[in-house]
C-alpha positions in Angstrom: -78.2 38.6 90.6 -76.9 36.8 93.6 -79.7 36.5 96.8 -78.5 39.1 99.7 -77.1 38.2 102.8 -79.3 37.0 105.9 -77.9 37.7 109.0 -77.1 34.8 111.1 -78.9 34.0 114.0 -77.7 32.5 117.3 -78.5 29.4 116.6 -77.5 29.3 113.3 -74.1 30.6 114.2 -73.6 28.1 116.9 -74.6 25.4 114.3 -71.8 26.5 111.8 -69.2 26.6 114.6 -68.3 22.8 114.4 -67.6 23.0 110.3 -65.6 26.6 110.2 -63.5 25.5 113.5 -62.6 22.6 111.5 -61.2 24.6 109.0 -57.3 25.6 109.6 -57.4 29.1 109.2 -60.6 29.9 111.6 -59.4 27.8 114.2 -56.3 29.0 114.5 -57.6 32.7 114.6 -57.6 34.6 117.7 -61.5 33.7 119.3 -62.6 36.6 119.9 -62.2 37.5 115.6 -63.8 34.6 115.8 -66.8 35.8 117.5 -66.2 39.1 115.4 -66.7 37.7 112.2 -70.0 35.5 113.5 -71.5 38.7 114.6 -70.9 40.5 111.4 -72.2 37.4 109.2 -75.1 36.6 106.7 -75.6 33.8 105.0 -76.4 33.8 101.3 -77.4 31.3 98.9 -76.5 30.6 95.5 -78.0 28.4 92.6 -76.0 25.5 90.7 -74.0 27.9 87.7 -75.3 31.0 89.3 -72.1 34.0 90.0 -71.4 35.0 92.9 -68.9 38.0 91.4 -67.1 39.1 88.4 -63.4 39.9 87.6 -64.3 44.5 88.3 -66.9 43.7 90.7 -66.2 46.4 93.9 -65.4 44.3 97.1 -68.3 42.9 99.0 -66.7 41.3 101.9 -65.0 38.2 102.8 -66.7 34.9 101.9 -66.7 31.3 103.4 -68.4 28.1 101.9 -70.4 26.2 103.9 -72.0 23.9 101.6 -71.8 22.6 98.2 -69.2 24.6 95.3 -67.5 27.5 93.7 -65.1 27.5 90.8 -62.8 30.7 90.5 -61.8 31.5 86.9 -60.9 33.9 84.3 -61.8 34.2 80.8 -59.9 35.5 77.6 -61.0 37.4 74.9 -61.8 34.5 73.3 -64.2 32.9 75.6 -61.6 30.1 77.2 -61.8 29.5 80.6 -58.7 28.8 83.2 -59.8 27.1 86.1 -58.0 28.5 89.0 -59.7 27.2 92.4 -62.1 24.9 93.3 -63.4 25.9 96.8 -65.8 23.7 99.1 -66.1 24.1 103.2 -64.7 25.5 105.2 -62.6 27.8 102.4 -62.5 31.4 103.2 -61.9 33.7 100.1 -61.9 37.2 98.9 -59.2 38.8 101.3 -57.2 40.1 98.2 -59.9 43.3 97.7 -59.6 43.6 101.6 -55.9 44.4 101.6 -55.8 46.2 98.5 -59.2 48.2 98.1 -59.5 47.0 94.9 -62.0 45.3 92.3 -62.0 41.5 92.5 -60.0 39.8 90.3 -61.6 36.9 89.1 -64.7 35.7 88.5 -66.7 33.3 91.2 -69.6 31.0 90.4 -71.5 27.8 92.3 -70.7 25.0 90.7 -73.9 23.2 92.1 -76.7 25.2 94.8 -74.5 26.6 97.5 -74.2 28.5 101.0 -71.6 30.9 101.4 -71.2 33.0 104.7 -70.5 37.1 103.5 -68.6 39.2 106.0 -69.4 42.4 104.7 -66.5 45.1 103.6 -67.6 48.0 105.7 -68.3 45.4 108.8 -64.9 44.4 108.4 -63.2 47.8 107.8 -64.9 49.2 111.1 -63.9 45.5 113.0 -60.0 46.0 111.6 -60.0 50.1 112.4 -61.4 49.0 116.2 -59.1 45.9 116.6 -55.6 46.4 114.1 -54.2 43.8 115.6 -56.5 41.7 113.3 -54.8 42.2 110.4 -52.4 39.8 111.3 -55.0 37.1 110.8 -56.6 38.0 107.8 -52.6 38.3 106.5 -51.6 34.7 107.7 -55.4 34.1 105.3 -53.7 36.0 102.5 -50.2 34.2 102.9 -51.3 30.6 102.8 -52.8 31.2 99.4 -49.6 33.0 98.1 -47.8 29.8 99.6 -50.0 27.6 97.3 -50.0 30.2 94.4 -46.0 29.6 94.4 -46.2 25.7 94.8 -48.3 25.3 91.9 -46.6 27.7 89.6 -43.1 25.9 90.6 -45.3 22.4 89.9 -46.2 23.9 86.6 -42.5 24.7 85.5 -41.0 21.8 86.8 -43.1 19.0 87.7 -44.0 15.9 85.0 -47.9 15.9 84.1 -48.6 12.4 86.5 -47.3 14.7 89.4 -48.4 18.1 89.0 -52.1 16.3 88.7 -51.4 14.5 92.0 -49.9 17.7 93.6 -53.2 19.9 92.0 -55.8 17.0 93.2 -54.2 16.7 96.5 -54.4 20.5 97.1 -57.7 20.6 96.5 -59.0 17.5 98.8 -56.7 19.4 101.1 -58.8 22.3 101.0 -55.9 24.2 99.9 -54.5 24.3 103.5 -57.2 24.3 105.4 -57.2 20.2 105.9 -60.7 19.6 104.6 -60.1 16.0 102.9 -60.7 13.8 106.1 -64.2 14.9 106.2 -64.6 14.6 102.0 -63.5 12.5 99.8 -64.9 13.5 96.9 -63.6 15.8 95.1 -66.9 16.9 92.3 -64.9 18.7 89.7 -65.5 17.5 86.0 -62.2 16.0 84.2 -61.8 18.9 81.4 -62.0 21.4 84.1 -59.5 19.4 86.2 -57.2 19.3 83.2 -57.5 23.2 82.6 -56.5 23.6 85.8 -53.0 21.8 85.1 -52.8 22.9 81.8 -53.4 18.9 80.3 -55.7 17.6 77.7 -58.8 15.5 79.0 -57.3 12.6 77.4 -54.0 12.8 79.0 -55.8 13.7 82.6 -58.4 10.6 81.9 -55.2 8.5 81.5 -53.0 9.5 84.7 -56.7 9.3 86.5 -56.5 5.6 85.2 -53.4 4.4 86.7 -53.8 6.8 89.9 -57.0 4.0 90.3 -54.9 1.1 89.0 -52.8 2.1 91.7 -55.4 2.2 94.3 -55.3 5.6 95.2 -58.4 7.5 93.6 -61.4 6.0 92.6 -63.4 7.5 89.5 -67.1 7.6 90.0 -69.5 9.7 88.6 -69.5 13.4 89.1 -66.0 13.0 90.7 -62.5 11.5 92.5 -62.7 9.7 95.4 -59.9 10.3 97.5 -58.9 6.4 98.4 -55.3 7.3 100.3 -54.6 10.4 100.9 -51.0 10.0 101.7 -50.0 8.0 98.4 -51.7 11.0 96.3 -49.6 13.2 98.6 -46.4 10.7 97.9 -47.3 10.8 93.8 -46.8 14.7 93.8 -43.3 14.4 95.7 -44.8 15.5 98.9 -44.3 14.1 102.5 -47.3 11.9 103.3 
């Protein structure tokens, strides 16, 4: 079972300021949400391969990394895994149950000891029954991701394996929008779950890895990809630099 929430203190809230206002989404939210969502706050920790929910799990709130890793997945009948997102700081998640009142959909887990910040669902029903004006915000959250969902199912369909990896690696140094590669270069994500993630075999994602550093635009080290230029990776997928 997952540790519960502490709630934030002033100083710790004014100490996480600097990495969620570096995030897209936060920044750009009206400030006094901003303030909103501080107040409402805990922080909670999790251990490396420890879950934070399951796929049926009621909502619990909305969640932000602010340190270390979580892997969202699903898993068939069978036991096989699909990689879906790969979520460091500042990444916000688990809006879907907030629009929809339902169960969470997938299943959430720390890849290595993590803090999350947990808005809590019934803090941010009262904060969005007070202030409707809100839910524009936590839509513009929602839409970004079904942006990304839609590039990466088009990448899927269409694009050849050496450019739907590029796309998929360059989303997630990216932060999937929310512009966190500057700050982290390393992206710590294993090469078989990389390739589930694009539907590839390890071999064949080991080998467009190769000439991605042949090329001089990732560098493989141990435990992950180092991000070398940006802006080719971005030029590999078909995307503006």
């Amino acid at each position: 079972m997952s540790n519960a929430a502490v709630r934030l203190s002033p100083g710790a809230r004014a100490a996480h300021l600097p990495l969620l206002r570096g995030g897209r989404w936060f920044r750009s939210a009206a400030p006094a949400l901003q303030a909103a969502l501080l107040d409402a706050a805990g922080e909670r920790r999790l251990a490396g391969g420890e879950r934070l929910f399951a796929r049926g799990d009621a909502a619990d709130g909305l969640y932000c990394v602010l340190d270390g890793a979580l892997r969202v997945s699903g898993v068939a009948e069978s036991g096989k895994e699909a990689l879906l997102l790969f979520l460091e700081p500042p990444a916000w998640f688990g809006e879907i149950a907030l629009f929809d009142g339902g169960p969470r959909t997938h299943d959430a887990w720390a890849v290595d000891a993590c803090t999350l910040l947990q808005v809590p669902q019934d803090a941010l029903n009262a904060l969005l029954r007070a202030h409707p004006e809100y839910w524009r915000d936590l839509g513009l959250l929602l839409a970004d991701k079904l942006r990304l969902a839609f590039v990466a199912l088009e990448g899927m369909t269409l694009m050849p394996a050496p450019m739907r990896l590029a796309q998929r690696i360059a989303m997630i140094a990216d932060g999937y929008g929310e512009g966190a590669a500057a700050g982290r270069p390393l992206i710590r994500i294993p090469q078989d779950q990389l390739a589930q993630m694009v539907a590839l075999s390890r071999q064949t994602t080991n080998q467009i890895l190769r000439e991605l550093a042949a090329q001089g635009v990732v560098r493989l080290r141990r435990g992950g990809i180092e991000i070398v230029d940006l802006a080719a990776l971005r030029a590999c997928a078909g995307a503006p630099a």
